[in-house]
C-alpha positions as YAML, in Angstrom:
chain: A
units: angstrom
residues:
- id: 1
  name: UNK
  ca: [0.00, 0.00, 0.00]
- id: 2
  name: UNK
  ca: [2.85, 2.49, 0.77]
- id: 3
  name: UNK
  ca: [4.11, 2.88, -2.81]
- id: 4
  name: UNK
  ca: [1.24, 3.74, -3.44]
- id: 5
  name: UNK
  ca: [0.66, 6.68, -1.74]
- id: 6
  name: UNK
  ca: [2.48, 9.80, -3.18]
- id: 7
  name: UNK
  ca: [3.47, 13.20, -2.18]
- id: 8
  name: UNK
  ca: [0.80, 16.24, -2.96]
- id: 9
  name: UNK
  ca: [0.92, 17.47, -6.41]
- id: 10
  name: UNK
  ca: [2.97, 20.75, -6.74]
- id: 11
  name: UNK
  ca: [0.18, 22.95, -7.81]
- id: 12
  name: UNK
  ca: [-1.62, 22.53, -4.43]
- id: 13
  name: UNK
  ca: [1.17, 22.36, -2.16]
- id: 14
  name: UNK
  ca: [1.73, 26.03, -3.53]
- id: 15
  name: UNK
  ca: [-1.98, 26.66, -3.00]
- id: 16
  name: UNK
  ca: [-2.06, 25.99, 0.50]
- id: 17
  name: UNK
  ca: [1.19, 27.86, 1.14]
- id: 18
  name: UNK
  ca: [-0.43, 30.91, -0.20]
- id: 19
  name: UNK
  ca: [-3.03, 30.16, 1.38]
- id: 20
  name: UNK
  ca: [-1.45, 30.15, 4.74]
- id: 21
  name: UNK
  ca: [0.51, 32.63, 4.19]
- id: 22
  name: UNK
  ca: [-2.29, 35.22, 3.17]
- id: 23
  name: UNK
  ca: [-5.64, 34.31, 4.60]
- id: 24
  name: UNK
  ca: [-4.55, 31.89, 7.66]
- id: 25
  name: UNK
  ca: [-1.84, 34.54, 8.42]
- id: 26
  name: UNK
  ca: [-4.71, 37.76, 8.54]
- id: 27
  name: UNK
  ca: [-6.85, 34.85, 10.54]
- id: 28
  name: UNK
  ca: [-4.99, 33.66, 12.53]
- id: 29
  name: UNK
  ca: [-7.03, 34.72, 16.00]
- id: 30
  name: UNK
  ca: [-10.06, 33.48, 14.47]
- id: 31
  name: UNK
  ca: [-8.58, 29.94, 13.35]
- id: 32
  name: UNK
  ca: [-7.01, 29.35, 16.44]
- id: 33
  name: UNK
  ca: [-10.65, 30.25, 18.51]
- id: 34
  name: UNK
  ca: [-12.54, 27.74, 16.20]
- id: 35
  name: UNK
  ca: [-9.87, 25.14, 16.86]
- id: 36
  name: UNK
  ca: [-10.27, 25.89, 20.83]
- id: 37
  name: UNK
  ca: [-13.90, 26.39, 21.03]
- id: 38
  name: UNK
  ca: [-14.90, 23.50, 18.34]
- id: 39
  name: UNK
  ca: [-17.55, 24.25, 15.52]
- id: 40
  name: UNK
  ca: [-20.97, 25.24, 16.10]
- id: 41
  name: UNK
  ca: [-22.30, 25.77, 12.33]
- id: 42
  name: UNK
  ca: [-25.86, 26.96, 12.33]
- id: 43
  name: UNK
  ca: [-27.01, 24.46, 9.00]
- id: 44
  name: UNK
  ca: [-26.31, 21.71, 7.65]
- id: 45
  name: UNK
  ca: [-25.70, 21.47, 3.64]
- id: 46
  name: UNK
  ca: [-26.31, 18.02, 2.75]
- id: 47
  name: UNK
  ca: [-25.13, 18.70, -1.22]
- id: 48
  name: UNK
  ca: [-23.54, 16.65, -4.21]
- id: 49
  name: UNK
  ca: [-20.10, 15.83, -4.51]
- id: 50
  name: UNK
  ca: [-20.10, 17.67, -7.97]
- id: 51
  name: UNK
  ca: [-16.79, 19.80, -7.89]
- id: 52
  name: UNK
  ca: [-18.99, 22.54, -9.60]
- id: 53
  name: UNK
  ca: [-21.35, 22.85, -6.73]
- id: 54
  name: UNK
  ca: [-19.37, 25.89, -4.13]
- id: 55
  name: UNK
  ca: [-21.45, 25.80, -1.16]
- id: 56
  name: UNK
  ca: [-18.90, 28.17, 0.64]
- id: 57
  name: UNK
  ca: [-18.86, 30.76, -1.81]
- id: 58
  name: UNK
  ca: [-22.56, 30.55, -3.08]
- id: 59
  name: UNK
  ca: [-23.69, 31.40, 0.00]
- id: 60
  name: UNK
  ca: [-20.56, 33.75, 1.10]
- id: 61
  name: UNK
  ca: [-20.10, 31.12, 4.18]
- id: 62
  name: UNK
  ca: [-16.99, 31.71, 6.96]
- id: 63
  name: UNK
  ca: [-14.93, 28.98, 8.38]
- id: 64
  name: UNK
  ca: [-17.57, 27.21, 10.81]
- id: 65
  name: UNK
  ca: [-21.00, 28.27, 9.68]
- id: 66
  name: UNK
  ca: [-22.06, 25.19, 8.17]
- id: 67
  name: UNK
  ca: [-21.43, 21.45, 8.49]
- id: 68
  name: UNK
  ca: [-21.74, 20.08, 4.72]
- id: 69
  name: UNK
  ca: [-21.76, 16.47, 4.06]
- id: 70
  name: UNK
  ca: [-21.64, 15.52, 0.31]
- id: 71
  name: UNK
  ca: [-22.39, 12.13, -1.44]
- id: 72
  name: UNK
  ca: [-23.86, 11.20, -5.13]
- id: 73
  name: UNK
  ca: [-26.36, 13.18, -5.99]
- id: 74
  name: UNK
  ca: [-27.31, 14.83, -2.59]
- id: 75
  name: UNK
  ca: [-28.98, 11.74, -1.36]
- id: 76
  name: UNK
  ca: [-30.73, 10.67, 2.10]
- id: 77
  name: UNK
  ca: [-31.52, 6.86, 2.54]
- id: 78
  name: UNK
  ca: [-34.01, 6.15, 4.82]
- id: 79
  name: UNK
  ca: [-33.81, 5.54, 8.63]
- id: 80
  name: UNK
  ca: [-32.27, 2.00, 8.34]
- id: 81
  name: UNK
  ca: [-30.99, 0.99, 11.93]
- id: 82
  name: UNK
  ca: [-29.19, -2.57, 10.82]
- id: 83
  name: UNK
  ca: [-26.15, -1.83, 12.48]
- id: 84
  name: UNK
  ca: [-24.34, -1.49, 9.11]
- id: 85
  name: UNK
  ca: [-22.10, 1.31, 7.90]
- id: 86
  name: UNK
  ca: [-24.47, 4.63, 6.93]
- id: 87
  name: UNK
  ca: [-22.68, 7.31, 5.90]
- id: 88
  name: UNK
  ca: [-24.59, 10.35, 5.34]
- id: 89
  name: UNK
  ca: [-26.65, 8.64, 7.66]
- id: 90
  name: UNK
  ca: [-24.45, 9.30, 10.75]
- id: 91
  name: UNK
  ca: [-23.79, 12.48, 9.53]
- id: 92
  name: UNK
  ca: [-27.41, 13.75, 9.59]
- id: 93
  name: UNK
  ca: [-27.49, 12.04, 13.57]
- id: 94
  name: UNK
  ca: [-24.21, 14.30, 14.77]
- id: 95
  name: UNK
  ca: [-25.63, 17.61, 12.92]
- id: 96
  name: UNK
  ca: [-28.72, 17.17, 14.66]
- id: 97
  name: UNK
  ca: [-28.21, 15.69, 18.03]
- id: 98
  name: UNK
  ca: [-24.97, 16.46, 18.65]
- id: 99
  name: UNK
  ca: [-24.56, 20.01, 16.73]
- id: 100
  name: UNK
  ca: [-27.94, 20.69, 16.99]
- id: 101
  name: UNK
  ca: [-27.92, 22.81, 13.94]
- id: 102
  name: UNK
  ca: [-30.74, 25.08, 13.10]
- id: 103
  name: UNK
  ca: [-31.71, 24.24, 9.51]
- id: 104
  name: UNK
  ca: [-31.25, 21.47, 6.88]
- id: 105
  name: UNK
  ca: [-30.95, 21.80, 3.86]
- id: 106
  name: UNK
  ca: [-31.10, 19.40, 1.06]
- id: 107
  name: UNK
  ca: [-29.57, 21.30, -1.95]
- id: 108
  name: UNK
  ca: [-29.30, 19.73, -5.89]
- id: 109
  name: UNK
  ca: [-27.98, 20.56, -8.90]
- id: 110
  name: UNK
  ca: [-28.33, 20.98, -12.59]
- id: 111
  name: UNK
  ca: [-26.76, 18.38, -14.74]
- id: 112
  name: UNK
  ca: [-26.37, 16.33, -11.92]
- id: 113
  name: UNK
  ca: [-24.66, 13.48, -13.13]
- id: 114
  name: UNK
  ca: [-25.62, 10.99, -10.80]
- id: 115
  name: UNK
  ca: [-29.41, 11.74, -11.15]
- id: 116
  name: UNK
  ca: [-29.02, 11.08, -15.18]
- id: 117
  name: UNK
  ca: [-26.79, 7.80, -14.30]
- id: 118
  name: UNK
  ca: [-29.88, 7.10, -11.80]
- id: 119
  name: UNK
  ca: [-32.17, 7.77, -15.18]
- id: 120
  name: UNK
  ca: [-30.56, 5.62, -17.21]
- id: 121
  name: UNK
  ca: [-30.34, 2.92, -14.79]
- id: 122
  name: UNK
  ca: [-34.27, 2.37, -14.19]
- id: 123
  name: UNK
  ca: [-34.51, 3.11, -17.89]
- id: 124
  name: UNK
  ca: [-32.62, -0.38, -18.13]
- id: 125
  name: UNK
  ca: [-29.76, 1.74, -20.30]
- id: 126
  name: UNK
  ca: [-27.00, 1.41, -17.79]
- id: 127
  name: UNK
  ca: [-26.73, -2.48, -17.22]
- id: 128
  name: UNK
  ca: [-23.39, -1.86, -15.32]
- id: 129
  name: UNK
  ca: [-25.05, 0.48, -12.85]
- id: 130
  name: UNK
  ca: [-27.55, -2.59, -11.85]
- id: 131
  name: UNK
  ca: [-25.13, -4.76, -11.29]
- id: 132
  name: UNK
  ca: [-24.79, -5.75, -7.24]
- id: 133
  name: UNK
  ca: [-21.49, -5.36, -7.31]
- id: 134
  name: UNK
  ca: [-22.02, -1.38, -8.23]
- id: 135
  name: UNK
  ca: [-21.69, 0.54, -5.17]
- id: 136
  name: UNK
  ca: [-22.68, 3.45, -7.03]
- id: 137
  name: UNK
  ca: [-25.94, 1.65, -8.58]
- id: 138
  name: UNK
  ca: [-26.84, 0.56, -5.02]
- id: 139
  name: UNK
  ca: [-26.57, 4.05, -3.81]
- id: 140
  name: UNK
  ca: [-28.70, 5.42, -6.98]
- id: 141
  name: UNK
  ca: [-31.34, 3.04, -5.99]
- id: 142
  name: UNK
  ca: [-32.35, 5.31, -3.21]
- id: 143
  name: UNK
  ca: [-33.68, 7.78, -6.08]
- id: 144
  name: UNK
  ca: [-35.87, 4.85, -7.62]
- id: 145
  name: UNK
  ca: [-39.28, 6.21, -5.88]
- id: 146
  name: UNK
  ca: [-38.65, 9.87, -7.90]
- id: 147
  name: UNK
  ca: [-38.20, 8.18, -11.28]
- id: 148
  name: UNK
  ca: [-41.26, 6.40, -10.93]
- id: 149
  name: UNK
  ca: [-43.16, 9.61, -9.99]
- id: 150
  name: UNK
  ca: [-41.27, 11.00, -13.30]
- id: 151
  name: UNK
  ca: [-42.15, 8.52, -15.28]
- id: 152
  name: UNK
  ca: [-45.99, 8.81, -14.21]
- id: 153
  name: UNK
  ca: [-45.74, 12.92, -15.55]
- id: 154
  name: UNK
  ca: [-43.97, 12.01, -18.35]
- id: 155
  name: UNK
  ca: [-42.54, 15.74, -18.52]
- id: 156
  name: UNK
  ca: [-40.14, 17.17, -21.44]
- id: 157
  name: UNK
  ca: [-36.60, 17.66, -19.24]
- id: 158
  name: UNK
  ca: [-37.09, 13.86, -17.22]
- id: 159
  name: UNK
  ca: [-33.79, 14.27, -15.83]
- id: 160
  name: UNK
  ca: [-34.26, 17.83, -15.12]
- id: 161
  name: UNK
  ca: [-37.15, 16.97, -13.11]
- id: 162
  name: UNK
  ca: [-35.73, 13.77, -11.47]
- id: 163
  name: UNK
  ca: [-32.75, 16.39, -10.48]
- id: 164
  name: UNK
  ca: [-35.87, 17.92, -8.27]
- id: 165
  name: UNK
  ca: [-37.15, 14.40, -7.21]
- id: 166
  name: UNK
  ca: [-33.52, 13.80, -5.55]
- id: 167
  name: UNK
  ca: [-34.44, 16.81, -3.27]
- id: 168
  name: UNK
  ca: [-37.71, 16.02, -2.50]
- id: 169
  name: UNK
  ca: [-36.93, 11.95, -1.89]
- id: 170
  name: UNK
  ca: [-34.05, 13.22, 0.62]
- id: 171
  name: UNK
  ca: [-36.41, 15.59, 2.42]
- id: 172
  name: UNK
  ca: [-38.96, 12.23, 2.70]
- id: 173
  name: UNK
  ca: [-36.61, 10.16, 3.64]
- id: 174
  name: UNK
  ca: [-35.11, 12.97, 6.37]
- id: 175
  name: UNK
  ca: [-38.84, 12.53, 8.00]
- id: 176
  name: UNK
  ca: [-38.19, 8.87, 8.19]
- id: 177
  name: UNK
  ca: [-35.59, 9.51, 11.35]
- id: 178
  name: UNK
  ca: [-36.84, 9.64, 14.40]
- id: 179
  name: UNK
  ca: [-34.45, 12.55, 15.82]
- id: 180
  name: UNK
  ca: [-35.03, 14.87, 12.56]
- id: 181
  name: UNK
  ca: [-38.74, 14.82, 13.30]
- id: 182
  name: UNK
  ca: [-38.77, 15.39, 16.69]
- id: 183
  name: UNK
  ca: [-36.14, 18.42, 16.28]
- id: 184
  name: UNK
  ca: [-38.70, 19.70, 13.69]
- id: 185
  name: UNK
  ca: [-41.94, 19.33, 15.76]
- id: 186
  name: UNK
  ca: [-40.35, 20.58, 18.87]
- id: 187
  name: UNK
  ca: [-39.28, 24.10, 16.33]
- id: 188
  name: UNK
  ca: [-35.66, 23.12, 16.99]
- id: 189
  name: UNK
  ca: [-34.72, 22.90, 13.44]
- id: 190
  name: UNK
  ca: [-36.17, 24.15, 10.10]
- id: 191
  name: UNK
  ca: [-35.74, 21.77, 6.55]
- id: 192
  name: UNK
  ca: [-35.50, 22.91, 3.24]
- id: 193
  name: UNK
  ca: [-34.93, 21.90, -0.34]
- id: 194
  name: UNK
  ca: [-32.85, 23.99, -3.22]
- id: 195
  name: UNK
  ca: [-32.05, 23.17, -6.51]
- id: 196
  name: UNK
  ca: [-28.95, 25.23, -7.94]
- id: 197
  name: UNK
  ca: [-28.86, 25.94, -11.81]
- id: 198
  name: UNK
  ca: [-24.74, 25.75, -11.88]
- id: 199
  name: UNK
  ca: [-24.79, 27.71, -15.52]
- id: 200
  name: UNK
  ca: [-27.59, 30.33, -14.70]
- id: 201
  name: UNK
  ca: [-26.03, 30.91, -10.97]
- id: 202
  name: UNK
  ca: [-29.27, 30.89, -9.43]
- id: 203
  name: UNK
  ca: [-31.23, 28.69, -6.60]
- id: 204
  name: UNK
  ca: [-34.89, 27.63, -6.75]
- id: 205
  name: UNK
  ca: [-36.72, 26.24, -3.49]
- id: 206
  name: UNK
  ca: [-39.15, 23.70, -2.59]
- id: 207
  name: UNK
  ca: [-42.31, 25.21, -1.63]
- id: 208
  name: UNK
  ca: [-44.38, 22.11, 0.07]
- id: 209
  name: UNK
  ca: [-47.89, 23.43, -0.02]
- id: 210
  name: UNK
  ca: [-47.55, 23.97, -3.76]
- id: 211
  name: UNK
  ca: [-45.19, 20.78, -4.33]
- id: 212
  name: UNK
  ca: [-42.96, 22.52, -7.14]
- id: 213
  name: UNK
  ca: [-39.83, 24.50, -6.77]
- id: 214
  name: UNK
  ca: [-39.82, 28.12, -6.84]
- id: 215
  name: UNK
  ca: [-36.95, 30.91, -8.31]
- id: 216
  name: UNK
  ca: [-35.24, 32.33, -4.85]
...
């Protein structure tokens, strides 16, 4: 395994030593009081692991404000308590019980492309993806429920919309723990759903009593 394992490519090592140099260096108090007094981000950001999607900068965030947990295609299983490994799973528990953050927020993307490998998938077009062996076809399988609700609208953009349907299956799913739900009923916590348009720049929201997302 060793010789496998390289040093850091140039480019970044001179990143970071700008890096530290400039904005670490003009920081330094505040670094150092984050480090001391550990993180207490007021949201969670449960978003893809598309390099395109900035949470930081899209919403102008400092060091601590929000705990972000990415995975394919901004995805929430169910409450599943097997005793297996879960992810985004535990990181939704420590956010909420242990950081006790103040809102959730489920945010997808345009172009996503694990929503169109998901589409292709249950469109029996990417054999490889169903195969068990496929950790990322297992994973995509938590989207299933939202294709099926596409398919039943038939709409123009199907992979637009089951970009949306990722949201809205996370935010379902979210209800499914215990710990989220009582946060929520209790007023504790807030949840919310955004869909970012990466070549537009802009956000749209999921407005429950109307079921469709909104332009923010």
């Amino acid at each position: 395994m060793r010789e496998h394992v390289k040093p850091l490519p140039t480019y970044l090592v001179s990143r970071y030593q700008g890096w530290h140099a400039t904005s670490y260096a003009e920081n330094r108090a505040w670094y150092r009081r984050l480090a001391d007094e550990g993180q207490r981000p007021r949201s969670m950001i449960i978003a893809c692991c598309d390099s395109r999607v900035h949470v930081s900068s899209m919403f102008g965030a400092d060091q601590g404000e929000f705990f972000i947990h990415r995975n394919i295609a901004n995805l929430v299983p169910a409450f599943t308590p097997d005793g297996d490994h879960h992810g985004t799973s535990a990181a939704v528990e420590y956010a909420v019980q242990s950081l006790k953050v103040a809102h959730l927020i489920v945010l997808g993307h345009s172009n996503c492309g694990g929503v169109a490998g998901c589409h292709a998938m249950c469109a029996g077009q990417a054999p490889d993806l169903e195969e068990k062996s496929s950790f990322t076809g297992t994973w995509l399988n938590i989207l299933r429920p939202g294709y099926e609700r596409v398919l039943e609208r038939a709409p123009a953009d199907p992979v637009t919309e089951l970009e949306r349907e990722a949201v809205k299956v996370s935010l379902e799913n979210l209800m499914t723990f215990p710990f989220v739900r009582e946060a929520l009923d209790a007023e504790r916590m807030t949840l919310h759903g955004l869909r970012h348009e990466i070549g537009e720049g802009t956000l749209e929201q999921y407005v429950s009593s109307s079921d469709q997302f909104e332009p923010l």
